[in-house]
Wavefront OBJ file of the C-alpha trace (Angstrom):
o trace
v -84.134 17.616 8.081
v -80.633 18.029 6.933
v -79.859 20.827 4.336
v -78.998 19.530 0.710
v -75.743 20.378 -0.503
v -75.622 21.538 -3.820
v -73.879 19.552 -6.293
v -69.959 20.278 -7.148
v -68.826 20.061 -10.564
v -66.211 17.611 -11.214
v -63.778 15.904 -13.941
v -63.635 12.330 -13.768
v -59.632 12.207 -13.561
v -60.590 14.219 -10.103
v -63.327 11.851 -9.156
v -60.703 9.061 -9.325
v -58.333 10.694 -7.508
v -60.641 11.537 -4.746
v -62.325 8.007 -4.703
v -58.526 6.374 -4.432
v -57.617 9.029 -1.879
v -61.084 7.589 0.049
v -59.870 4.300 -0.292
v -56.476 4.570 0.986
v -57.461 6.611 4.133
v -60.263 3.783 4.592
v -58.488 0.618 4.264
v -54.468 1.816 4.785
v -54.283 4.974 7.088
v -56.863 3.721 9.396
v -55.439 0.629 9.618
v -51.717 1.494 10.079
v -52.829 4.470 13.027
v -55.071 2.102 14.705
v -51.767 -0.010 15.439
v -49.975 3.231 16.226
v -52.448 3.359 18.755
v -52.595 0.097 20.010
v -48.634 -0.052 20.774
v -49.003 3.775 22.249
v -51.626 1.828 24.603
v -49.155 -0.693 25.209
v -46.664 2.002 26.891
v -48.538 2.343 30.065
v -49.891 5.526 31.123
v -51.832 7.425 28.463
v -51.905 11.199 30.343
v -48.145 12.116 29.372
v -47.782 10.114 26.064
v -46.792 11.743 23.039
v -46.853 8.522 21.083
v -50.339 7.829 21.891
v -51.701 11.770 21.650
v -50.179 12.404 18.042
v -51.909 9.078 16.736
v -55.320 10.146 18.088
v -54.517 13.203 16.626
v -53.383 11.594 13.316
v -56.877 9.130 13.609
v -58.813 12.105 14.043
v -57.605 13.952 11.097
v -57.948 11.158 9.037
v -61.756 11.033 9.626
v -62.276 14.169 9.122
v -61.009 14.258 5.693
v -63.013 10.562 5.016
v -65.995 12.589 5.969
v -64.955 15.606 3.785
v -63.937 13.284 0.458
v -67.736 11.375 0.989
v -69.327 14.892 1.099
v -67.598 16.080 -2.345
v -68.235 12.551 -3.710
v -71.764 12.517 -2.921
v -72.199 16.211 -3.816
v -70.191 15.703 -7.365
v -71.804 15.996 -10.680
v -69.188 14.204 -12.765
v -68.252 16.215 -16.387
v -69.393 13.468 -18.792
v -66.571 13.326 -21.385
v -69.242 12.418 -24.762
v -71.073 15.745 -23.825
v -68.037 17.693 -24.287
v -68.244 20.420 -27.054
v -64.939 21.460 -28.120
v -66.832 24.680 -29.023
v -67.535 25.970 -25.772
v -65.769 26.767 -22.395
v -67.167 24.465 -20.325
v -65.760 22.172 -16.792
v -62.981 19.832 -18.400
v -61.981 22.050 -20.619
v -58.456 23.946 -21.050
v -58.412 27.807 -22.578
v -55.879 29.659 -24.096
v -56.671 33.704 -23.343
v -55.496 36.511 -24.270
v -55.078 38.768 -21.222
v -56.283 42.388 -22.981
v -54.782 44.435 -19.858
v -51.220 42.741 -19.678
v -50.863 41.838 -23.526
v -50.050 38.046 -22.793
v -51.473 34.591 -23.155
v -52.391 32.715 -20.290
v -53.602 28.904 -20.027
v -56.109 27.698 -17.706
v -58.030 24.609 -16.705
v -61.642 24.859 -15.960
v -62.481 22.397 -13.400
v -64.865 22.093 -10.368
v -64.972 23.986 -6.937
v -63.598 21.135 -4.947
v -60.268 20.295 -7.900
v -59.285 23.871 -7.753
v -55.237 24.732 -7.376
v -54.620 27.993 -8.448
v -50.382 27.412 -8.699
v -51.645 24.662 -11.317
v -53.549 27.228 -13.400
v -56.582 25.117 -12.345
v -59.428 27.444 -12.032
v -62.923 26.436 -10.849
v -65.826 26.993 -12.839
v -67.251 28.896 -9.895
v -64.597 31.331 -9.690
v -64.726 34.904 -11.138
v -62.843 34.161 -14.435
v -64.429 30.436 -14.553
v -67.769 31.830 -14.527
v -67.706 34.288 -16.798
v -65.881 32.202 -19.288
v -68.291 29.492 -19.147
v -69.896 29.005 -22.790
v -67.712 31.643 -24.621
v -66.028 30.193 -27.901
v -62.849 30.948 -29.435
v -62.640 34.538 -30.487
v -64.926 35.786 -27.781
v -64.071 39.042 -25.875
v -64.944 37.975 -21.955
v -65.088 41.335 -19.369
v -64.691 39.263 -15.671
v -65.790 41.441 -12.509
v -62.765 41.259 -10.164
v -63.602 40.592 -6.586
v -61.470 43.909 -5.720
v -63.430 46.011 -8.576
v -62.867 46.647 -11.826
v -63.413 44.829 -15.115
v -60.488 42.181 -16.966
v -60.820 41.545 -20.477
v -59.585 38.065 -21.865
v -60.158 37.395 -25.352
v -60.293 33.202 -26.187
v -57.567 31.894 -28.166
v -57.880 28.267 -28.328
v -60.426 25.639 -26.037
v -59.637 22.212 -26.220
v -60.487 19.017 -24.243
v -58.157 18.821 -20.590
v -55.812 15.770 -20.903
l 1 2 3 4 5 6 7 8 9 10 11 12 13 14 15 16 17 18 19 20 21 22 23 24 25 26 27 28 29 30 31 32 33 34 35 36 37 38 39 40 41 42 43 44 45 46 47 48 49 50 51 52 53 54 55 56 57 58 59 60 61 62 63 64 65 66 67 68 69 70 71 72 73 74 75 76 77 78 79 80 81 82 83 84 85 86 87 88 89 90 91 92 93 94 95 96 97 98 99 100 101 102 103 104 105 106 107 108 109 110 111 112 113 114 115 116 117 118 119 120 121 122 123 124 125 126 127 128 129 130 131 132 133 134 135 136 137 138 139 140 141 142 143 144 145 146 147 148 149 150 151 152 153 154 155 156 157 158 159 160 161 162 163
């Protein structure tokens, strides 16, 4: 029996994205490098042809992200936007901290696992500082354990609701 995954946090505005990303893979990519493959075919012989390796190649790596996007979709517990409390840190949310050991404000958006981008200052509620800022409220003093060691202090400015 297979192992069930657990579910994955995620804002709708992601579970768009990936279910449009599914879509074009599905009924675009696949189509346009099955007729890369089809004219590779059409070149003769297949054991020396570039054409014909780098679409299989291309195919290949198409299906395995298909496979990967139906995994996170299946897996996803969407963040239901009326159950939002302004409040509270929570997935959907974006935080304005106060970094205690630099002395500077830093803005973050908590998201899921899978919607994570770090150069975006989208942090997933999984993560060191996600997770220990889940359910604080503004004015709360937040120690996170740092994967190296050591303790960071953020005190919360300001949550409000990602948009």
């Amino acid at each position: 029996m297979a192992k069930e995954e657990a579910k994955t946090m995620i804002t709708y505005a992601g579970l768009k994205k990936y279910e449009e990303e599914l879509h074009e893979l599905k009924v675009v990519r696949r189509q346009e490098v099955a007729e890369k493959i089809k004219v590779a075919r059409e070149q003769g012989d297949l054991s020396e042809n570039a054409d014909y390796d780098a679409a299989k190649d291309e195919q290949s790596e198409i299906e395995r992200r298909i496979v990967e996007l139906e995994t996170i979709l299946k897996n996803a517990e969407v963040v239901v936007d009326e159950e939002f409390d302004p409040g509270k840190v929570n997935v959907g949310c974006e935080v304005m901290l106060y970094d205690m050991e630099y002395e500077e404000e830093v803005e973050y958006q908590i998201v899921g696992s899978s919607e994570a981008n770090s150069l975006k200052r989208r942090i997933s509620n999984e993560s060191p500082v996600g997770s220990a800022l889940m359910g604080h409220q503004i004015g709360d003093i937040v120690d996170v354990s740092l994967p190296g060691g050591g303790i960071a202090q953020y005190k919360v400015l300001d949550i409000r609701k990602a948009g």
